[in-house]
Backbone as numpy.savetxt, mean C-alpha at the origin, in Angstrom:
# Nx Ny Nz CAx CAy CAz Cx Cy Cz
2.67 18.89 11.22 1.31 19.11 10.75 0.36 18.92 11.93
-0.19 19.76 12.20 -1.28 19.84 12.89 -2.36 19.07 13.10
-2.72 17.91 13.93 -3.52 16.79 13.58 -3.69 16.10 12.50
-2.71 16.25 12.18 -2.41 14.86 10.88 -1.39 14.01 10.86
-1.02 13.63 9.89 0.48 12.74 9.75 1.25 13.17 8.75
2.58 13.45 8.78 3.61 14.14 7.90 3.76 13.21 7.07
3.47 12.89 5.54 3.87 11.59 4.83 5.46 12.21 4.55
6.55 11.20 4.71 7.71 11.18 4.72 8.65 10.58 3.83
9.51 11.45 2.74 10.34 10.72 1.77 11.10 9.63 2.39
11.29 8.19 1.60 11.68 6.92 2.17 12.33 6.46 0.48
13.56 6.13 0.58 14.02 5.84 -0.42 14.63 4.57 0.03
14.56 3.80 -1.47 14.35 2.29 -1.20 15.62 2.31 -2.71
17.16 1.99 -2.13 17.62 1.86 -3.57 17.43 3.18 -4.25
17.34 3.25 -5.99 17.10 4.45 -6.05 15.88 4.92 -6.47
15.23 3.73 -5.94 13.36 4.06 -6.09 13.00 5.15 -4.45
12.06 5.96 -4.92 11.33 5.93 -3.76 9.53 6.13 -3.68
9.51 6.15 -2.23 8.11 6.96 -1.88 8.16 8.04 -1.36
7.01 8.52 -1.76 6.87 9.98 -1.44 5.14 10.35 -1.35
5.15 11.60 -0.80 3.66 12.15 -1.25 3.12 12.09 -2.44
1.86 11.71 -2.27 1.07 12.13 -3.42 1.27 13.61 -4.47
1.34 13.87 -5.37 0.89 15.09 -5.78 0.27 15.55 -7.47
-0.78 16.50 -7.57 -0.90 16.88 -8.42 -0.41 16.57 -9.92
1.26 16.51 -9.99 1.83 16.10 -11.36 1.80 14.69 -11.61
1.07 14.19 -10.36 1.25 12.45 -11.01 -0.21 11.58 -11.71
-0.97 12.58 -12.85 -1.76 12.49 -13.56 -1.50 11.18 -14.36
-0.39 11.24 -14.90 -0.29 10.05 -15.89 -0.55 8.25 -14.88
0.31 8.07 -14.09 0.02 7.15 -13.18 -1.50 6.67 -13.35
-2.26 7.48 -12.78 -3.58 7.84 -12.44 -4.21 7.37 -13.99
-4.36 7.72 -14.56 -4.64 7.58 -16.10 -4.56 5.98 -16.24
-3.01 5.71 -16.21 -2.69 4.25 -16.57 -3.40 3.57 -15.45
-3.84 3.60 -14.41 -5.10 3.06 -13.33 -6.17 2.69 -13.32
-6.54 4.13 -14.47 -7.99 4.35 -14.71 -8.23 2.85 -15.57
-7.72 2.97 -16.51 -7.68 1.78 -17.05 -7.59 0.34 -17.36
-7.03 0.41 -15.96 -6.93 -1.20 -15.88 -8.26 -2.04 -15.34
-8.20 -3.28 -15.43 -10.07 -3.71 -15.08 -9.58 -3.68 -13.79
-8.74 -4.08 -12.68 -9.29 -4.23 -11.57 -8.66 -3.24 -10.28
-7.47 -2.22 -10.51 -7.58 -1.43 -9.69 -8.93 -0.87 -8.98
-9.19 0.09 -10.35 -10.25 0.96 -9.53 -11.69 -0.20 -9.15
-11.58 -1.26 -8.93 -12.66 -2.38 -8.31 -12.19 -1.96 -6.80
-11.01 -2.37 -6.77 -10.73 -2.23 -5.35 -10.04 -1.27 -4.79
-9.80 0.13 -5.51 -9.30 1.20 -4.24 -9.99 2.36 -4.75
-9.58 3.62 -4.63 -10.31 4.96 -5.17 -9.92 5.33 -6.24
-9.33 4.74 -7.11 -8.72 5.41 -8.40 -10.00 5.76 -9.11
-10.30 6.72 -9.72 -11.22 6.68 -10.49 -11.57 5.65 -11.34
-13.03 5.20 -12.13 -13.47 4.18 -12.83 -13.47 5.00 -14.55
-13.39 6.60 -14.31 -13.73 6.75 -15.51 -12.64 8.30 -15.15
-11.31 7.88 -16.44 -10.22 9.11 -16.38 -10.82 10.54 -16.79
-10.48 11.68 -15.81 -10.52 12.74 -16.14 -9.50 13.63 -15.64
-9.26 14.88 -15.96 -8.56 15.70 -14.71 -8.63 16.23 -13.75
-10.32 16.23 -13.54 -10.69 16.59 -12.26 -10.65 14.85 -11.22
-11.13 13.54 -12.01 -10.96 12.78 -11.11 -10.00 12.40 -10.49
-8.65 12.88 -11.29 -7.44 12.25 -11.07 -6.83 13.84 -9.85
-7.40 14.80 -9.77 -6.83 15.42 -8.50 -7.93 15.34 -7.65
-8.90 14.64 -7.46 -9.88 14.04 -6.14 -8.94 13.03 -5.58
-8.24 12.13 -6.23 -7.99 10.67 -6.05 -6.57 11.49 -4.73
-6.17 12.18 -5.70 -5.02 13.21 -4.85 -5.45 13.76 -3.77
-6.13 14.30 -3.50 -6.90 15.06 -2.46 -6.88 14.14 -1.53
-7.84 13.00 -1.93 -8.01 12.39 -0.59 -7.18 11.59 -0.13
-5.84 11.53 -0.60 -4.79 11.35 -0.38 -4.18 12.17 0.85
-4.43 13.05 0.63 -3.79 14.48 1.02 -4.90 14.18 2.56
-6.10 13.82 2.11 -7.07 13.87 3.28 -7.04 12.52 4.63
-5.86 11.35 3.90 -5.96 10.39 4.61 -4.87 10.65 5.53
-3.79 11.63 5.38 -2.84 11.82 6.47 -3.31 12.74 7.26
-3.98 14.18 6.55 -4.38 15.08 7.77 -5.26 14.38 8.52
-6.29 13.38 8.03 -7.22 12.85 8.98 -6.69 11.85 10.05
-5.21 11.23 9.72 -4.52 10.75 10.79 -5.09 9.31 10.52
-5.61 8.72 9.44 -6.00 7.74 8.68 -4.15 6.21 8.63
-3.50 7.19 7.99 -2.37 6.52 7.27 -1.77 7.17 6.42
-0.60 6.89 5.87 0.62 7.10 5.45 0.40 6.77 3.84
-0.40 7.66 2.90 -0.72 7.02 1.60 1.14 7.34 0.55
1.56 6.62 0.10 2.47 6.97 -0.90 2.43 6.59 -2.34
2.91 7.70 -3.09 3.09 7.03 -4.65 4.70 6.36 -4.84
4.53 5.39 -5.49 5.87 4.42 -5.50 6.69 5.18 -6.98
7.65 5.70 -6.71 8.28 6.11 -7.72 9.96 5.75 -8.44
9.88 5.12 -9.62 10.83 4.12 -9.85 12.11 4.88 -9.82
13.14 4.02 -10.61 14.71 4.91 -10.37 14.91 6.04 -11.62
13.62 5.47 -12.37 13.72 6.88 -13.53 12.82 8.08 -13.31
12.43 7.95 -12.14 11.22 8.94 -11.89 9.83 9.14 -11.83
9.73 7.60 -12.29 8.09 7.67 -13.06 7.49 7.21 -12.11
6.16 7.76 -11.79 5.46 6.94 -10.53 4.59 5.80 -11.28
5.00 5.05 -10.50 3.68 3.52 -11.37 3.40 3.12 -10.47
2.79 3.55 -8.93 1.88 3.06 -8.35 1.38 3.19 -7.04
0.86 2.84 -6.07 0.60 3.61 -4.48 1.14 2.43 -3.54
1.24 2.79 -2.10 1.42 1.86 -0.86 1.30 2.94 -0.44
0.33 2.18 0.98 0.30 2.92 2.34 -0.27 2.20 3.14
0.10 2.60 4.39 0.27 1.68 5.75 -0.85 2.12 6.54
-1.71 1.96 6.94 -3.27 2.00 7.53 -3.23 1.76 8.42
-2.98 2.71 9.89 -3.12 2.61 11.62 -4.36 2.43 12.36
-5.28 2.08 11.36 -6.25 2.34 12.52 -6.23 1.30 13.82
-5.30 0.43 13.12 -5.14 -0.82 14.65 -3.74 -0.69 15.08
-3.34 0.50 15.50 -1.65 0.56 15.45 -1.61 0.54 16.87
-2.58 0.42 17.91 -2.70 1.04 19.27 -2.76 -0.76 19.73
-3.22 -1.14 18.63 -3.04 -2.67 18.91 -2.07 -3.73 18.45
-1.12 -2.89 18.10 -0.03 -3.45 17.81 0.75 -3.53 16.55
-0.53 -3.57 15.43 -0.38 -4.17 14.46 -1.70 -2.95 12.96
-0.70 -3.12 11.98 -1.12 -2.16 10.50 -1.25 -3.09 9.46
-2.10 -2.10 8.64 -1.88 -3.20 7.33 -1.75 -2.13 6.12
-1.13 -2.86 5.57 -0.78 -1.76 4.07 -1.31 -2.62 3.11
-1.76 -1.67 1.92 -2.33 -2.01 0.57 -1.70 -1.06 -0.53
-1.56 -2.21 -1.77 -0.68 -1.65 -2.85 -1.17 -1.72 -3.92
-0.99 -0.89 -4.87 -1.50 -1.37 -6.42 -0.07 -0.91 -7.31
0.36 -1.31 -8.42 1.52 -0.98 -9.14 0.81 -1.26 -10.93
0.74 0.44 -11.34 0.30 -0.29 -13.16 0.87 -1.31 -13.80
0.24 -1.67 -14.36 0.63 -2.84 -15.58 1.93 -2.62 -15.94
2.33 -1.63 -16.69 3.79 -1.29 -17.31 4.75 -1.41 -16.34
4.52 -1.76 -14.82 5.41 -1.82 -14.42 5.71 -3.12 -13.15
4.49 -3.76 -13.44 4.70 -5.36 -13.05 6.04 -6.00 -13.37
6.36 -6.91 -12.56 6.90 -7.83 -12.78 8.45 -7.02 -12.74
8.98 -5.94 -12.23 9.87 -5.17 -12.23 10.83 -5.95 -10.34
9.60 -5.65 -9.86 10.15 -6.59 -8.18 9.98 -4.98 -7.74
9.47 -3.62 -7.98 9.09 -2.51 -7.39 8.20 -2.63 -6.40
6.93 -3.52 -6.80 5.95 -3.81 -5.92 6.24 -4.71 -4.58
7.00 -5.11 -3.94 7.76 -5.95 -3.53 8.77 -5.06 -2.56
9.57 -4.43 -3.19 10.37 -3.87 -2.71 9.59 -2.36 -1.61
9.04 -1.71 -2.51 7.95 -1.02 -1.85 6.93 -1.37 -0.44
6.67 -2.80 -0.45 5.79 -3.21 0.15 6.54 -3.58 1.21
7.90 -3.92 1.10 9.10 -4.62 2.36 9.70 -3.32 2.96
10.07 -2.49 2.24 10.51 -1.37 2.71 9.44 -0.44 3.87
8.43 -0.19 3.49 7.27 0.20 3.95 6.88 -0.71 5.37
6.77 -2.03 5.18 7.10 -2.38 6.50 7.72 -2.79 6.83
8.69 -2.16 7.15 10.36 -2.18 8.00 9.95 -0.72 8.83
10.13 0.06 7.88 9.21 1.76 7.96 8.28 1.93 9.50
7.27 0.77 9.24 6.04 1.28 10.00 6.64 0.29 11.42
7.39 -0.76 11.55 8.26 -1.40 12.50 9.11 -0.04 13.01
10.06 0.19 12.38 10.83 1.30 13.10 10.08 3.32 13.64
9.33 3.26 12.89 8.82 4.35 12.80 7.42 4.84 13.46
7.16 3.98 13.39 5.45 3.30 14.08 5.73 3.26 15.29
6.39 2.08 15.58 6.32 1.04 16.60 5.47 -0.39 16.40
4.76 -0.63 14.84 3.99 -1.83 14.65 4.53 -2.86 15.01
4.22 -3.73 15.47 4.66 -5.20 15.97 4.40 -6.68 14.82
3.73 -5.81 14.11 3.00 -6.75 13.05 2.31 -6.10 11.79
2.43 -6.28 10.60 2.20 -5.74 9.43 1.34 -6.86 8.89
-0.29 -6.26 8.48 -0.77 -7.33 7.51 -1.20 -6.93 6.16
-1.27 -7.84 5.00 -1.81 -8.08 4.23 -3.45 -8.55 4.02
-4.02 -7.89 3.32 -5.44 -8.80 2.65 -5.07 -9.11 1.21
-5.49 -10.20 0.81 -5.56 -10.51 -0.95 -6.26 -11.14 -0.91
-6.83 -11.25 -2.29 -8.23 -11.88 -3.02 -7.24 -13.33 -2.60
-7.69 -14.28 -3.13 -6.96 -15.56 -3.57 -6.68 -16.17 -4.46
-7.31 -15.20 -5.66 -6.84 -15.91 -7.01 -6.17 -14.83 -7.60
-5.60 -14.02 -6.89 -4.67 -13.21 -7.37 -3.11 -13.38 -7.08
-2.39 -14.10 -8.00 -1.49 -14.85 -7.84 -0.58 -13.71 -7.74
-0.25 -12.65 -8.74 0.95 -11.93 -8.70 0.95 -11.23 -7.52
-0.41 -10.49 -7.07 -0.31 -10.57 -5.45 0.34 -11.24 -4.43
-0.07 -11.85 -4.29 0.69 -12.95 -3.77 2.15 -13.13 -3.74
2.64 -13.44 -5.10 4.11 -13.23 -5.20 4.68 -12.05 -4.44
4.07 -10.97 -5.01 4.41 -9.79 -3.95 4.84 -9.82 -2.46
3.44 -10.14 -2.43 3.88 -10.58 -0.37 4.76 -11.27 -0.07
4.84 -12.57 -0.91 5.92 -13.35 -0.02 7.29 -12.66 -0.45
7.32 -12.08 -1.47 8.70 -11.86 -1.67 9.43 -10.23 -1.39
8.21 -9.65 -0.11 8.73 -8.67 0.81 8.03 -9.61 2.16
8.70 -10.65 2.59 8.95 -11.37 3.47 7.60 -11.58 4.45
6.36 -11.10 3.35 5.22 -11.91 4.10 4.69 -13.32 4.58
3.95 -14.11 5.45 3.64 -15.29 5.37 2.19 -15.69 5.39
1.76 -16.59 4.43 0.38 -16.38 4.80 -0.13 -17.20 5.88
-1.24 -16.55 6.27 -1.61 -17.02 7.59 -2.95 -17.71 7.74
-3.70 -17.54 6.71 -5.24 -18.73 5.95 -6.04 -17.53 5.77
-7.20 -18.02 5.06 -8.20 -17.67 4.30 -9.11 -17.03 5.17
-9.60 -15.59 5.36 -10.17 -15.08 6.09 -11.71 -15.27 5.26
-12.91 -15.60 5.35 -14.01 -16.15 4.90 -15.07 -14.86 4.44
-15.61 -14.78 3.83 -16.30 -13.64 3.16 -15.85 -12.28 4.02
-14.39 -11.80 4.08 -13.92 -10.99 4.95 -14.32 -9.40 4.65
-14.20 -8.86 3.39 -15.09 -7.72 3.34 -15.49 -7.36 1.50
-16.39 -6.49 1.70 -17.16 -6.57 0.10 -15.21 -5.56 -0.96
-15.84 -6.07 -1.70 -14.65 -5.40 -2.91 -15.51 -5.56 -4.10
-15.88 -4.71 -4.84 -16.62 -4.30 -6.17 -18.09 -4.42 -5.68
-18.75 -4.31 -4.84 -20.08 -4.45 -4.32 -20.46 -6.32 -3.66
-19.12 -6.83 -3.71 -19.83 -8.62 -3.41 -18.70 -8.66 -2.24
-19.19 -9.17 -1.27 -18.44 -9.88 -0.58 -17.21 -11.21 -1.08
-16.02 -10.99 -0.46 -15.14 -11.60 -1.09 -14.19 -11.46 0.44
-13.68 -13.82 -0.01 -12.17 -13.80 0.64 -11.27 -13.58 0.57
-10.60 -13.22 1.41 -8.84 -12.60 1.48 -8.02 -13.46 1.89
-7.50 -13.85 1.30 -5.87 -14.06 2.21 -5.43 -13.34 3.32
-4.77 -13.86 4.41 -4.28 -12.89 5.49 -3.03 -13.18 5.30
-2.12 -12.19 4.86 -0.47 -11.94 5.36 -0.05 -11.36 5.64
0.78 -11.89 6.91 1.36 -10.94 7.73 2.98 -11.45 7.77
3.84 -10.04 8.62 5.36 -10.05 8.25 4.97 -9.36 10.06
5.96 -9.80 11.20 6.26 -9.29 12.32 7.83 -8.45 11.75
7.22 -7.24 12.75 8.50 -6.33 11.99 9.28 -5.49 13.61
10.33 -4.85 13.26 10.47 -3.90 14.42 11.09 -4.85 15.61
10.97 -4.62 17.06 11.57 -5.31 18.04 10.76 -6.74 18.14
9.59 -6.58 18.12 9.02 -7.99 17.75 9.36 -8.72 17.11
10.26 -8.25 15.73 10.94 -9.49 15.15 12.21 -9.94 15.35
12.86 -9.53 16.60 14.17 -9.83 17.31 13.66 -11.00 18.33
14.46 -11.66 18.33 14.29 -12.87 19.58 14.22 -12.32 20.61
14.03 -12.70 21.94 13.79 -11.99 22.91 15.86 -12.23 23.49
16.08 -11.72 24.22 17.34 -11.62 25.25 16.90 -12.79 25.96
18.16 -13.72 26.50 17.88 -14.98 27.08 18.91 -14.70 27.88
């Protein structure tokens, strides 16, 4: 692709990621709905069928723009229940951060997790990242679980770090060193 980024099938088990596309309306729907996705990413706030192929689009618009690697997480039965993607704009510095959301119906499965570990292993081998981070609210516990259990660590409380729903709000910082950086050095 021509000044963009090729998003690339990555199969995790017999889940995978993949591109965004068009038929994954329902996902989108079950998004719309929940109280706090669309607070914090682009899902639409109010379901339609035109909002739910914008949300696609600019999907489509964050790889040609050379943005990042957006994917829909799609389980072992097919169904997509949710997004990850890995965000370069600091990749020249070593280090990416990916952000995830997974619907309700499909919490607590260990998809979100698996997605999020796989993905950076991905951007370690594929990248060249040296370091993968996380942001989370802090009272978002199942978050949390997430990270640590695709081998994040947290690293402290970043202080009114950036607005989410119009207010400024802290994050958690976690990060996972991935790729040759996470090999010991040769002695």
């Amino acid at each position: 692709m021509v000044g963009g980024l090729a998003v690339p099938r990555i199969r995790f088990g017999e889940r995978v990621l993949r591109e965004w596309a068009y038929g994954d309306a329902e996902v989108l729907r079950e998004a719309a709905e929940d109280p706090y996705i669309p607070v914090i990413t682009t899902v639409p706030r109010e379901w339609s069928e035109e909002a739910g192929r914008a949300f696609v689009e600019r999907q489509f618009r964050r790889a040609e723009d050379g943005t990042g690697y957006p994917f829909a997480i799609v389980d072992e039965r097919g169904r997509t229940v949710g997004h990850v993607g890995v965000w370069i704009r600091d990749l020249d510095l070593g280090r990416v951060s990916i952000g995830y959301w997974v619907v309700a119906s499909a919490r607590g499965s260990g998809i979100a997790a698996a997605a999020v570990g796989t993905l950076a292993e991905w951007a370690g081998a594929h990248l060249g990242a040296a370091r993968v981070e996380l942001h989370i609210e802090p009272w978002n516990a199942g978050s949390v679980r997430t990270a640590e259990k695709a081998g994040f660590t947290c690293e402290g409380l970043l202080r009114s770090w950036g607005e989410v729903g119009g207010e400024r709000r802290d994050m958690l910082m976690f990060a996972r060193i991935v790729g040759s950086a996470a090999r010991p050095a040769a002695s």
